[in-house]
N, C-alpha and C positions, 0 to 999 in steps of 0.2 A: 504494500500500500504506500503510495506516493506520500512524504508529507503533509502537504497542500490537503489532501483527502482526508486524513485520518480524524478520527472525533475530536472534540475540544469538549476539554475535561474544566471546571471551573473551582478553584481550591477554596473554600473562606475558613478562616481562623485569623482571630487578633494576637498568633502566636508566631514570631517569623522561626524557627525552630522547626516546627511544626507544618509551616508551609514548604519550608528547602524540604522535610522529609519525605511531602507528599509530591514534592514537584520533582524531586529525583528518582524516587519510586514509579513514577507515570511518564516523563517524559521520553522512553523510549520508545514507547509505544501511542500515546496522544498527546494532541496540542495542550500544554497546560496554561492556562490562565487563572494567577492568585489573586484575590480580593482578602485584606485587614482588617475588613469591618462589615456593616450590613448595607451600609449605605453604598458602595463600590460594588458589592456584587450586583445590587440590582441596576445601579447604572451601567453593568457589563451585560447584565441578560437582557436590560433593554435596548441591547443598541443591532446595529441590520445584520450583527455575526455573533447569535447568541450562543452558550456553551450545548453541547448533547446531552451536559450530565453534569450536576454540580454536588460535590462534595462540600456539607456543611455543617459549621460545629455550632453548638447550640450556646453554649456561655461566652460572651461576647458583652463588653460594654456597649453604650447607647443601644443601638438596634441588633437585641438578641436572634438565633437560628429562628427560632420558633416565630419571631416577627417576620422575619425576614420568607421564613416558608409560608405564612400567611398569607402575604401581598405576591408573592409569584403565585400561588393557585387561583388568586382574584381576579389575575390578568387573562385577557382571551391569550395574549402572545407567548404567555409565559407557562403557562396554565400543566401544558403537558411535560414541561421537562422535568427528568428525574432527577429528586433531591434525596442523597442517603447521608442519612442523619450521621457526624463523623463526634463523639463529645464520651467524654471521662462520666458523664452521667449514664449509670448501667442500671440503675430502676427496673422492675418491669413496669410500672405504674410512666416512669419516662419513655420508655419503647413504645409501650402505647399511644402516651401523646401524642407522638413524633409520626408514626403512623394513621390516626386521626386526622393529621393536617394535613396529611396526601403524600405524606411521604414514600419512598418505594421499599426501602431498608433502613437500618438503625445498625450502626457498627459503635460498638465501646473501646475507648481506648484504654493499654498501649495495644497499637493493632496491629494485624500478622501482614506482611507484608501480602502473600499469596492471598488469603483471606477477601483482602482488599481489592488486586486485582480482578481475584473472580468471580467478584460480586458488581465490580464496575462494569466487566465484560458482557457479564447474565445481563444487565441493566439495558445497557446499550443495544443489544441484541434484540430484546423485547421492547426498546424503543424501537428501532428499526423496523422491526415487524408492527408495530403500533400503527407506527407514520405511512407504511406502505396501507395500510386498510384503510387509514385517515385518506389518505392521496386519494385512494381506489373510490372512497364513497364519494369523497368529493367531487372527483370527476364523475361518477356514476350519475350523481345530482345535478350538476352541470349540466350531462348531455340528454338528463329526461327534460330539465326545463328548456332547454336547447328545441328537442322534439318536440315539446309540448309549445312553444311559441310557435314551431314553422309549422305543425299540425293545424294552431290556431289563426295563424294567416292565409295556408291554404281552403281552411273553411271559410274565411271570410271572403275570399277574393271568387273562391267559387260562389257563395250567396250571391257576392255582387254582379257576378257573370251574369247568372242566372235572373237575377232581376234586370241587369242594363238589356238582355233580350225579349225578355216581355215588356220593356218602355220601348222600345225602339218602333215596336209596332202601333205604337199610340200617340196621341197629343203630348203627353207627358215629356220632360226631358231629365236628364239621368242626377240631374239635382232636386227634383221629386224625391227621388227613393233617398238619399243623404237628410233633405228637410223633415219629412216624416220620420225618418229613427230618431233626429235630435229633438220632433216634438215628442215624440214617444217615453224618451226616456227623462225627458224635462218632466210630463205629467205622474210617470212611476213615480221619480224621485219626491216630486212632489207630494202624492199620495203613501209611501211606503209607513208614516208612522200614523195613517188617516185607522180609525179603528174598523171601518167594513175592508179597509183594504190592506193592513199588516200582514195577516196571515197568508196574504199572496204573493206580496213583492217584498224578495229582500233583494241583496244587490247581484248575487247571483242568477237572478230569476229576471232584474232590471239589465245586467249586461248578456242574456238570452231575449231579452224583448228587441235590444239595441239591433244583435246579430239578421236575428229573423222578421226584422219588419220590415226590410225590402223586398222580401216575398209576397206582401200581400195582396198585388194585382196578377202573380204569377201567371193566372188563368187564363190571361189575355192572350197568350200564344194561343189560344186554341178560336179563339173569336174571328167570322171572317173579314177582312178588311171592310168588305162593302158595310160592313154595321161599325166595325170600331173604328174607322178614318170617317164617319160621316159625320161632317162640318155641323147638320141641325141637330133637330130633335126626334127621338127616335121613335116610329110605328111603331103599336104594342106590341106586335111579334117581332119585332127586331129588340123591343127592350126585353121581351122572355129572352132569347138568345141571349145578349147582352147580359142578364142576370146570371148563365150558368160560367161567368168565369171564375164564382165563389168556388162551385163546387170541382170546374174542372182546376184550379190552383189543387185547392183541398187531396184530389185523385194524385196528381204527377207528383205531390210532395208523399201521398202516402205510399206510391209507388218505389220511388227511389229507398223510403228508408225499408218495403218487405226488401228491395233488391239486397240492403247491406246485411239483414236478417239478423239484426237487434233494433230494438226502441231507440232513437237519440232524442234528448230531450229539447234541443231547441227543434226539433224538426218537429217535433209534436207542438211545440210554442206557435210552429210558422202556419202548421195546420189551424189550427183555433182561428188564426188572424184573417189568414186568406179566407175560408169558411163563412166568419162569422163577422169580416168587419164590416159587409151593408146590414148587418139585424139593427133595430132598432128596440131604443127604450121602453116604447109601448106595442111591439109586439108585431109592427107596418112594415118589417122589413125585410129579406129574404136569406138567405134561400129558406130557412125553417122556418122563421115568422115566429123566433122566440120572442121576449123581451126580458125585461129587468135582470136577475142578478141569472136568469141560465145563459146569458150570453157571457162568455168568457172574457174575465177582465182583460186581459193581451186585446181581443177584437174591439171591447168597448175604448180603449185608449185608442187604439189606434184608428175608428169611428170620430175622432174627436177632429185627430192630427189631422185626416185624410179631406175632412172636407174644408176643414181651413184652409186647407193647402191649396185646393180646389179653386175655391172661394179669389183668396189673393194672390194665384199664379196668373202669369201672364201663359195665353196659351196662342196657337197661329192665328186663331180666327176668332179671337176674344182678347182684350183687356183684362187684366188682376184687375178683383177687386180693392177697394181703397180697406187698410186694416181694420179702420173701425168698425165699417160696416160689416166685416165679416166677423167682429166678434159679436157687434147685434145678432148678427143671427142663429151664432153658434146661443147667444146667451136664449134666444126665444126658443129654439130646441132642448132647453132641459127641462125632462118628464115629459118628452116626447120622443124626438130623436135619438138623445143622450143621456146615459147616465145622469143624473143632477150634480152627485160630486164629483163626477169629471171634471163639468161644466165649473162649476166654484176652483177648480183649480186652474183649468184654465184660464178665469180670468184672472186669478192673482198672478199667475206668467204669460201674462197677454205681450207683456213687455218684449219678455226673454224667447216669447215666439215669434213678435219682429225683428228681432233682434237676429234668429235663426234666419229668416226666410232673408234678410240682408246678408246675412254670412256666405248664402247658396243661392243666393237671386238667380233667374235667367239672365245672362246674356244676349245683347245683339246677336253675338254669333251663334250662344247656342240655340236661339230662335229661328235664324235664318239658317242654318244644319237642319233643322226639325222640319220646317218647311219643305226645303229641297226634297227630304226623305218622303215625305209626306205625297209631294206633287207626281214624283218617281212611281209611290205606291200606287197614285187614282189613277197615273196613266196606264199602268199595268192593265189595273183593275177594268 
């Protein structure tokens, strides 16, 4: 073993005697470094080349061993290295102590030379194998939070796939699906200590809401253009049509998660939403024609976001409406269209949902992209 490599051994004794004995007895085989006092050894184990293994005597003026082994277990940095107790006090009642405070060994002095060694060696040894399984977990931890983020990106990027291609076939543009999550989880967050609503949203449940409510027009891929691109108002049979994009989102998301052949919980989140976010409060709205509390809170929030959204977006063949007026009307829909305590929250972050809809506003451009798409599409058609 090269020098440069070998352990660094850490001596303390306020005895210079005592330290020449320990530093000539170790220094052919590890680095030694002596400390006199208590205060020097820990300015040695704190510094960016701390010892493997510190050799410590416990009677010492000002800062005793027993302080001293104190304040290294207290430190994250310090915490693991091995301190064996080196002191003229042979007690068992002091073995114990010394032990107690983390110590790894307890050697009484006058000590055997071999003794010493082979207790430094054991020590070292069982540090090294220590430090390798410390390494091993740590890196093990590492590389699951590692997968678990690129896991967690690749779900999101695919959501958002998946939703930027059911907007593309619509009036909508792909800062719809962005404004709606951040109303969404503006109204959780807001609701999560309301008492009908705790027991549904906590914040694991608020960043599944976040994930999966770009899904909720999913269905639209299946809508044929001549009903979803048309400019007026729609025939009643074009708006039956029109209505089953609740349920075909609802199908293709429950499709994909039989394909993966476990439950995922936000997939079961994105269901509810798609499904249930035209049902209405008093019971008008479809596809089931539930209301009040059997419509799932994820579809009831996201009922709120969706038509605000609606309300003061700018679309190709319409003007946004002006905000107030669309919070008028969000407010004359509670205990009809909406929940009532959506609604009450909504208005106290009326602010912070102008506030959204400017952060993701349409664009010139992206209007006149939407357009283009649009004009491409009727000529097809």
């Amino acid at each position: 073993m090269s020098e440069d490599s070998r352990p660094t051994i850490l001596v303390v004794d306020d005895t210079p005697d005592n330290l020449k004995l320990m530093s000539g007895l170790l220094k052919d085989r590890y680095r030694v470094k002596i400390a006199n006092n208590g205060e020097k050894a820990l300015s040695i184990t704190g510094s960016e080349a701390p010892p493997d293994l510190i050799l410590l005597d416990i009677m010492m003026p000002g800062m005793d061993g027993h302080e001293v082994c104190r304040r290294l277990k207290a430190e994250r940095t310090t915490r693991d290295i091995p301190v064996i107790f080196l002191t003229a006090m042979s007690g068992s009642e002091d073995e114990e102590a010394g032990l107690k405070m983390g110590a790894v060994d307890y050697v009484t002095k006058p000590i055997t030379p071999a003794v010493i060694l082979a207790r430094v060696e054991t020590h070292l040894k069982l540090k090294a194998s220590s430090d390798f399984l410390r390494d091993k977990a740590d890196y093990l931890a590492a590389e699951v939070a590692r997968r678990t983020r690129e896991l967690a990106a690749i779900q999101d990027v695919t959501i958002l796939a998946m939703a930027s291609l059911a907007e593309t076939r619509d009036s909508d543009t792909g800062n719809h699906i962005r404004r709606t999550q951040f109303y969404v989880r503006a109204l959780a967050e807001k609701l999560k200590d309301h008492p009908r609503f705790s027991a549904a949203l906590d914040d694991g449940v608020i960043d599944m809401l976040f994930k999966s409510a770009p899904l909720h027009d999913i269905g639209k891929v299946g809508i044929p253009d001549r009903i979803l691109l048309k400019p007026g108002r729609f025939e009643p049979a074009e708006f039956e049509i029109m209505k089953t994009h609740t349920t075909l989102g609802r199908d293709a998301i429950e499709h994909a998660e039989r394909s993966l052949g476990t439950p995922v919980e936000f997939l079961a989140m994105a269901k509810e939403i798609a499904y249930g976010h035209q049902e209405k409060w008093d019971g008008s709205g479809y596809p089931q024609g539930i209301g009040g509390d059997d419509i799932p809170v994820s579809a009831r929030l996201m009922a709120v976001a969706d038509v605000y959204d609606a309300l003061i977006s700018r679309r190709v063949y319409k003007e946004g409406m002006p905000h107030e007026k669309a919070v008028e009307i969000i407010r004359e829909g509670a205990g009809s269209h909406f929940d009532p305590d959506i609604v009450d929250a909504f208005l106290a972050l009326q602010d912070e949902f102008r506030a959204i809809a400017g952060r993701f506003a349409d664009s010139d451009r992206d209007m006149d992209q939407k357009k283009q798409y649009l004009d491409q599409a009727g000529a097809k058609g």
